[in-house]
C-alpha positions in Angstrom: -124.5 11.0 146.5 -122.2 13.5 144.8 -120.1 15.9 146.7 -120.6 19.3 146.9 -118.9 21.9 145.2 -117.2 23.3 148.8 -117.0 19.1 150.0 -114.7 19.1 146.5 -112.8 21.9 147.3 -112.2 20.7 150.8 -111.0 17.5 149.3 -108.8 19.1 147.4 -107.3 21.0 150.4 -107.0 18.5 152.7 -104.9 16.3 149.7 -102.5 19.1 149.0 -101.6 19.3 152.4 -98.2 17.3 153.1 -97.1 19.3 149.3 -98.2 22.8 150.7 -96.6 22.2 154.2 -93.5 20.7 152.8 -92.9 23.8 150.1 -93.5 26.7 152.6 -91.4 25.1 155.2 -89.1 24.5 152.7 -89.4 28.1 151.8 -89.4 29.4 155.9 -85.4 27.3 156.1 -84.3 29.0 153.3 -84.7 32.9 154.3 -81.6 34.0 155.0 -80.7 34.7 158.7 -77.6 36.4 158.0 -75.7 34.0 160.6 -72.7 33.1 159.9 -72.1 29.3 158.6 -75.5 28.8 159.3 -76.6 27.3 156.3 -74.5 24.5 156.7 -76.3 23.0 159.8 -80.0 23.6 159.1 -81.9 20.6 158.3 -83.0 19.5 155.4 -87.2 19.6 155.9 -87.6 18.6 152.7 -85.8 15.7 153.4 -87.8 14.8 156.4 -91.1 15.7 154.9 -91.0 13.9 151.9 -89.7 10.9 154.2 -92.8 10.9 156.5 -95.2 11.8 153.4 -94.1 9.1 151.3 -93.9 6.2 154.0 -97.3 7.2 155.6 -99.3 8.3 152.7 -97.9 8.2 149.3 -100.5 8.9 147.6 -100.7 12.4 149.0 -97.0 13.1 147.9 -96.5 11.3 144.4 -93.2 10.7 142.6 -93.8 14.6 140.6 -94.9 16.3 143.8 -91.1 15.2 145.0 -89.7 16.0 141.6 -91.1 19.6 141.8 -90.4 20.2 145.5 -87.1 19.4 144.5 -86.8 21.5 141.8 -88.1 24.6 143.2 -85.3 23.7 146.3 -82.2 23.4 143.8 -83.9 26.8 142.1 -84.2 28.3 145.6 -80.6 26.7 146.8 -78.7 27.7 143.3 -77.3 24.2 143.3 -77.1 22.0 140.3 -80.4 22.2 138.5 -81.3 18.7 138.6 -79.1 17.3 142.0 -81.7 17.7 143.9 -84.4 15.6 142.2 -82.3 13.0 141.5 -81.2 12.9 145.3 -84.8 12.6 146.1 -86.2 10.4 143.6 -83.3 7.6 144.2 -84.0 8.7 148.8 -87.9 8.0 147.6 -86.8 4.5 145.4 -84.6 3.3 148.5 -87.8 4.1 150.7 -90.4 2.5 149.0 -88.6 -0.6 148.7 -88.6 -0.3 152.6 -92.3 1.1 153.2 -94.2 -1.9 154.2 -91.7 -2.9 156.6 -91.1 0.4 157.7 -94.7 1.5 158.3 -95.1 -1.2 161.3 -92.1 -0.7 162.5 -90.6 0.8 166.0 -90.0 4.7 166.1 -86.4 3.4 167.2 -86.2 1.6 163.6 -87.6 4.0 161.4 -85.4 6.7 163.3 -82.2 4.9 162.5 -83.6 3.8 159.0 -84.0 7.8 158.3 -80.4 8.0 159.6 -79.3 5.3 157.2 -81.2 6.9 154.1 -80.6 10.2 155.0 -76.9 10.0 155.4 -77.1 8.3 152.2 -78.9 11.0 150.5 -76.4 13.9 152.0 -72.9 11.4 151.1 -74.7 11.0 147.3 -74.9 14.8 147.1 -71.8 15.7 147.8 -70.4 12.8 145.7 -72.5 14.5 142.8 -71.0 17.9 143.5 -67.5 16.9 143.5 -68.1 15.2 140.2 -69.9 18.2 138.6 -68.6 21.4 140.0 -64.5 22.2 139.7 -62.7 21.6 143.0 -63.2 19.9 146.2 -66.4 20.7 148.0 -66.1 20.8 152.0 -67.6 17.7 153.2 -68.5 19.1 156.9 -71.7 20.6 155.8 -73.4 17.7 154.5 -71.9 15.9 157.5 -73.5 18.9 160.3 -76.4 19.3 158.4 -77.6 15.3 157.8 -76.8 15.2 162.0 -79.0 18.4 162.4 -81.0 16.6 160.0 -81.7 13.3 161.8 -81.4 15.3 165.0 -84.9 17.1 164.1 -86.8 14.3 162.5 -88.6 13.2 165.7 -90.0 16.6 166.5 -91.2 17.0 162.8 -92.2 13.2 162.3 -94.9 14.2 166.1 -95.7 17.5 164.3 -96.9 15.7 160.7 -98.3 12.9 162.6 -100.6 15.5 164.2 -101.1 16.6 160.5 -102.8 14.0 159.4 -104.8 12.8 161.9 -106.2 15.9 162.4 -106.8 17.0 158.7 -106.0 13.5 156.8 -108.2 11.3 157.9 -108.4 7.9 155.5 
């Protein structure tokens, strides 16, 4: 039986989801608070959401869905066109070596896992930056805002689990 047009539309929806959320929360961190040194110790949801999208349902964030997310960040951010993506492409590469494993795995494991990845990610950054842009860049964001980071992911990890049961279904 073929769908309807609104079933199609609803599809459609329901798989843009984790790229929709991801992008306006990505969008929500960025507005400036005008707080002092605040930047440096908000988390990276981007990071986090593209870990939790691509381990539970990859095909709902593809390789150019991170590419772009990443792109309109580093356009947002006013970093280095281009850091970005390739931070997150090699943080998704690392991860789906991982994914089968870390699928089944403890909250524990896949907690510490993010750790591991995520401090990667931030310590690859910065590397980048001090290779591309004149000077020394200060260290002690990256370091406050991968702990803020990691610090987070369970609360966001409960909220996208919610997500998809609720509007994912498989």
């Amino acid at each position: 039986m073929n769908p309807t047009f609104w079933q199609r539309i609803d599809g459609l929806a329901r798989s843009a989801c984790p790229f929709t959320i991801t992008l306006l929360l990505t969008i929500f961190f960025l507005i400036p608070l005008h707080i002092p040194n605040l930047s440096a110790v908000v988390p990276s949801v981007l990071l986090i959401s593209v870990f939790y999208w691509t381990l539970y349902r990859p095909d709902l964030m593809p390789i150019w869905a991170v590419f772009g997310l990443a792109f309109i960040h580093d356009l947002l951010t006013g970093i280095l066109l281009g850091v970005g993506p390739f931070i997150l492409l090699l943080f998704c590469l690392a991860l789906n070596g991982q994914r089968k494993f870390l699928a089944r795995t403890s909250f524990s494991v896949l907690w510490v896992s993010f750790f591991i990845l995520s401090s990667l990610a931030f310590t690859f950054k910065w590397i980048l930056i001090y290779l591309l842009e004149p000077g020394i860049p200060d260290f002690r964001p990256a370091l406050f805002q991968n702990l803020t980071t990691v610090a987070v992911y369970p609360a966001f990890s409960w909220i996208f689990a919610l997500i998809q049961r609720s509007l994912l279904k498989s």
